[in-house]
N, C-alpha and C positions, 0 to 999 in steps of 0.2 A: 490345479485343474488344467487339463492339456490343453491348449491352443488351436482353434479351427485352422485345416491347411488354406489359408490364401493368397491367391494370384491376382490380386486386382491390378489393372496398369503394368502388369508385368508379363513381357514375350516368353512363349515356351519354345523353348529350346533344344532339339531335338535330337534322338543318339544319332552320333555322328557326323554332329554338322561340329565345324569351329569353334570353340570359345575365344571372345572377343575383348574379355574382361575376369580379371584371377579377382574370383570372390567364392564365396560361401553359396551352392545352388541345395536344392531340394526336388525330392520329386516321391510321389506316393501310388500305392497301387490300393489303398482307400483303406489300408489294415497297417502297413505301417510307413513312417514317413521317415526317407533317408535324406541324411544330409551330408555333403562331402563339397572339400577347396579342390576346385576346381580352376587350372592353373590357366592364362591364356595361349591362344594357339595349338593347346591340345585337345581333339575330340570330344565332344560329351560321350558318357559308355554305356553302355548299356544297364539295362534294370539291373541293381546289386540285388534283390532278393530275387527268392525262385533259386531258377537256374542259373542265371544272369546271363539269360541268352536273349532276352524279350528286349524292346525297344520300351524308351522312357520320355516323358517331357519333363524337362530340369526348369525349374524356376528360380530367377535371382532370391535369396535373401533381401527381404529390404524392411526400412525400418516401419514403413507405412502399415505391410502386412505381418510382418515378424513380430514391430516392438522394441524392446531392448533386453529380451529376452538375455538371461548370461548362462540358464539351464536348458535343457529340453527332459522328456520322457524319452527312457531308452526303449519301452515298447509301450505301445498304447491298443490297451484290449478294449472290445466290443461287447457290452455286458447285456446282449441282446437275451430276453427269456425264452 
């Protein structure tokens, strides 16, 4: 069962600004949810889906929201009628 995306107590991070901490972020345009090691000191990037020209909010990985997750779903569809 896929996992709700959650940011509780966690800053969003926004394309372009510093990373201040090499961790695991995430970030979703509500269809699918990317995750990528994001290293310190270098820029958060822009949305990877699409075109990957659009702006993103990346949120930390953390164990509160995440879990201890050791899978994910590589796509998570919308089984809307």
């Amino acid at each position: 069962m896929p996992q709700e995306f959650k940011t509780t107590g966690v800053t969003a991070q926004k394309t372009g600004t510093l990373c201040t901490e090499t961790s695991l972020y995430k970030c979703t345009d509500n269809k699918v949810e990317y995750i990528m090691h994001i290293a310190a000191g270098t820029p958060f990037p822009t949305f990877p889906g699409g075109n990957s020209k659009g702006t993103a909010n990346w949120f930390k990985l953390t164990l509160e929201n995440d879990g201890d997750r050791k899978t994910f779903d590589a796509v998570k569809v919308d089984n809307v009628a």
